[in-house]
Residue frames as qw, qx, qy, qz and C-alpha x, y, z in Angstrom:
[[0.527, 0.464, 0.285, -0.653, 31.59, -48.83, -113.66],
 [0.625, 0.402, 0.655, 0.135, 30.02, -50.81, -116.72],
 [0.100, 0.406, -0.178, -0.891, 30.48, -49.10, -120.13],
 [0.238, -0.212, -0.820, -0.476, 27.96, -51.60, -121.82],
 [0.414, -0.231, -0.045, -0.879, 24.61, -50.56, -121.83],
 [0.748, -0.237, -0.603, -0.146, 23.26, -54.20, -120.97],
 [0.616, -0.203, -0.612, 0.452, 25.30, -54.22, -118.39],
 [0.008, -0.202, 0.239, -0.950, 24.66, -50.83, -117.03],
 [0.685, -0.220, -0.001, -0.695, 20.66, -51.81, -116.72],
 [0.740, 0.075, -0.637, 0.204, 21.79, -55.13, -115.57],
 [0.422, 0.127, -0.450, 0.777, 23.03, -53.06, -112.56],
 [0.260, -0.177, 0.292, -0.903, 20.09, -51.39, -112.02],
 [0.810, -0.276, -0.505, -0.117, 17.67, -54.56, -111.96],
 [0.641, 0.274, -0.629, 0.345, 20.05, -55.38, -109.68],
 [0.046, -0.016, 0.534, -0.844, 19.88, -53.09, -106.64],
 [0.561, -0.230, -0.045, -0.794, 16.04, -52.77, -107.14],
 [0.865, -0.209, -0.446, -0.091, 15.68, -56.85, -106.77],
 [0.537, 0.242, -0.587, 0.556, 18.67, -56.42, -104.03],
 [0.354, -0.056, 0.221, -0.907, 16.34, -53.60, -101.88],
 [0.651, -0.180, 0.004, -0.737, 13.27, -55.77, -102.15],
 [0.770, 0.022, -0.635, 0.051, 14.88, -58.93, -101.22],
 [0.420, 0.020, -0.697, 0.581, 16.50, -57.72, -98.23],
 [0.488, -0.285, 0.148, -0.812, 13.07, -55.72, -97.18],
 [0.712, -0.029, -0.397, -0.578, 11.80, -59.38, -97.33],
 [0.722, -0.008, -0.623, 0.300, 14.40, -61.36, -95.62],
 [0.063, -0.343, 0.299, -0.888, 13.94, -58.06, -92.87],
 [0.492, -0.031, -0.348, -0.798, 10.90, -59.33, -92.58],
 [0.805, -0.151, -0.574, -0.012, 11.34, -62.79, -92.31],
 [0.561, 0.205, -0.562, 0.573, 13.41, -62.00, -89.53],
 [0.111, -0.241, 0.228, -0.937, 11.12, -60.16, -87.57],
 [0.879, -0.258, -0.145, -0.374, 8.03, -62.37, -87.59],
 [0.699, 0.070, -0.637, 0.317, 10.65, -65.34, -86.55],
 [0.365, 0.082, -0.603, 0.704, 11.67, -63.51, -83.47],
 [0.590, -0.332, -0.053, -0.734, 7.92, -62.39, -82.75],
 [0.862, -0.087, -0.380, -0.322, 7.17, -65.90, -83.11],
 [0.642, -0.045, -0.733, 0.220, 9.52, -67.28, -80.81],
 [0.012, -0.251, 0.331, -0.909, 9.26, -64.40, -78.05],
 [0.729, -0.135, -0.005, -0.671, 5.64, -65.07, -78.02],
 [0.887, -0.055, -0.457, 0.040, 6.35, -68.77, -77.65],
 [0.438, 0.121, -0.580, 0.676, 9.45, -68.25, -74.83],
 [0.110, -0.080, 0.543, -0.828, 7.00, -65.85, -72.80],
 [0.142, 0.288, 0.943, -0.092, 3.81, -68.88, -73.53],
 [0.295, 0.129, -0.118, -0.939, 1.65, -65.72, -75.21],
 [0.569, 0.530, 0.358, -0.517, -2.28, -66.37, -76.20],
 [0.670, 0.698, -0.054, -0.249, -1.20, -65.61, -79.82],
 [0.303, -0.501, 0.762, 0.277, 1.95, -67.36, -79.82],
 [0.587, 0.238, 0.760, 0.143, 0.34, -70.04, -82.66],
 [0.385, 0.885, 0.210, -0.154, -0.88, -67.17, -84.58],
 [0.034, 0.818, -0.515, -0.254, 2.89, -65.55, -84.84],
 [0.506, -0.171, 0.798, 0.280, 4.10, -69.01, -85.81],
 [0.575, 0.596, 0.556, 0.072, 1.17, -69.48, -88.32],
 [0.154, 0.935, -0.063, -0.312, 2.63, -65.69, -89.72],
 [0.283, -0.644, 0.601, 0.379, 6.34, -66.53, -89.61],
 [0.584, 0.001, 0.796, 0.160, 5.66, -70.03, -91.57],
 [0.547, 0.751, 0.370, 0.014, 3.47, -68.16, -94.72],
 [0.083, 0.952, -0.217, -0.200, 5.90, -65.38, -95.01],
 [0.488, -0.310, 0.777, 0.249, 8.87, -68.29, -94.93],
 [0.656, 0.368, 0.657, 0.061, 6.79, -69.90, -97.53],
 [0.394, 0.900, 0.163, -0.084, 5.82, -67.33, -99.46],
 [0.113, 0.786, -0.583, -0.174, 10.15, -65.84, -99.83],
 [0.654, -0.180, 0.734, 0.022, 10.56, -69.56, -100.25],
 [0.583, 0.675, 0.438, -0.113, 8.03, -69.40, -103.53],
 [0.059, 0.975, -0.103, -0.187, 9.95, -66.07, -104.61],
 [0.686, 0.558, -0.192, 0.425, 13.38, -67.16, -104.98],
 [0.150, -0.866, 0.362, -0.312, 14.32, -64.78, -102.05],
 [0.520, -0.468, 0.687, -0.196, 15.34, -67.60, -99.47],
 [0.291, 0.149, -0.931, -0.162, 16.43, -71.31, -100.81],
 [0.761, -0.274, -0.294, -0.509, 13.29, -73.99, -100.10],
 [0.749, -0.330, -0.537, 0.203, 14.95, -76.39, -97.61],
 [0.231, -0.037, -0.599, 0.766, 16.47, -73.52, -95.26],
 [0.416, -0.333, -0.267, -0.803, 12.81, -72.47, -95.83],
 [0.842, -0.392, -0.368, -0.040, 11.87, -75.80, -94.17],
 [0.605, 0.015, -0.526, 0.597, 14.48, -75.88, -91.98],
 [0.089, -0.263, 0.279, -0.919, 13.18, -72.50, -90.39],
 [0.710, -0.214, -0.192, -0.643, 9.44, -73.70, -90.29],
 [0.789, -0.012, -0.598, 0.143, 10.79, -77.18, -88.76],
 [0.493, -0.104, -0.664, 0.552, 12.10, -75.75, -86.19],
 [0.205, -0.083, 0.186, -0.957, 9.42, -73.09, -85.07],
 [0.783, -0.281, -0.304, -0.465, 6.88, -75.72, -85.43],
 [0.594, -0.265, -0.634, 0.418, 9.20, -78.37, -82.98],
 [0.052, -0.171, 0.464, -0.867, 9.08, -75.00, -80.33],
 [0.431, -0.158, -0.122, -0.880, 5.58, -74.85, -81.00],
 [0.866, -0.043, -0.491, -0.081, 4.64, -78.82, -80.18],
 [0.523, 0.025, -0.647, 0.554, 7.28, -78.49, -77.39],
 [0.175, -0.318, -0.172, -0.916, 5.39, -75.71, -75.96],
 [0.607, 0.111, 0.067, -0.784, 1.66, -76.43, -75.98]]
């Protein structure tokens, strides 16, 4: 345990930004596998989940939460399903 006080609220920044990063990347991970499910079983809204996964990507992209090119890299390849598709 920290005995400097910086470092002691340092520690609690920490977990709070740690908890709302990994609610986000929870997240990300869930629309993704909507989006492809709905694409693998040809769904109605399959374009919609894609159009979800790709803002939410964007958006933890924007944040800091997720680096910007595995951002792309995720959206690249849920948009080639999506084109391969339909």
């Amino acid at each position: 345990m920290a005995n400097i006080k910086s470092q002691i609220k340092r520690n609690r920044q920490n977990e709070k930004r740690n908890l709302a990063n990994r609610k986000v990347r929870s997240e990300i991970h869930t629309r993704t596998k909507s989006a492809v499910a709905a694409l693998d079983e040809g769904d109605d809204n399959a374009e919609e989940a894609v159009k979800e996964a790709i803002k939410r990507l964007d958006k933890a992209a924007q944040k800091g939460v997720l680096h910007k090119k595995k951002a792309a890299r995720k959206k690249s390849q849920l948009a080639k399903r999506l084109a391969q598709q339909g």
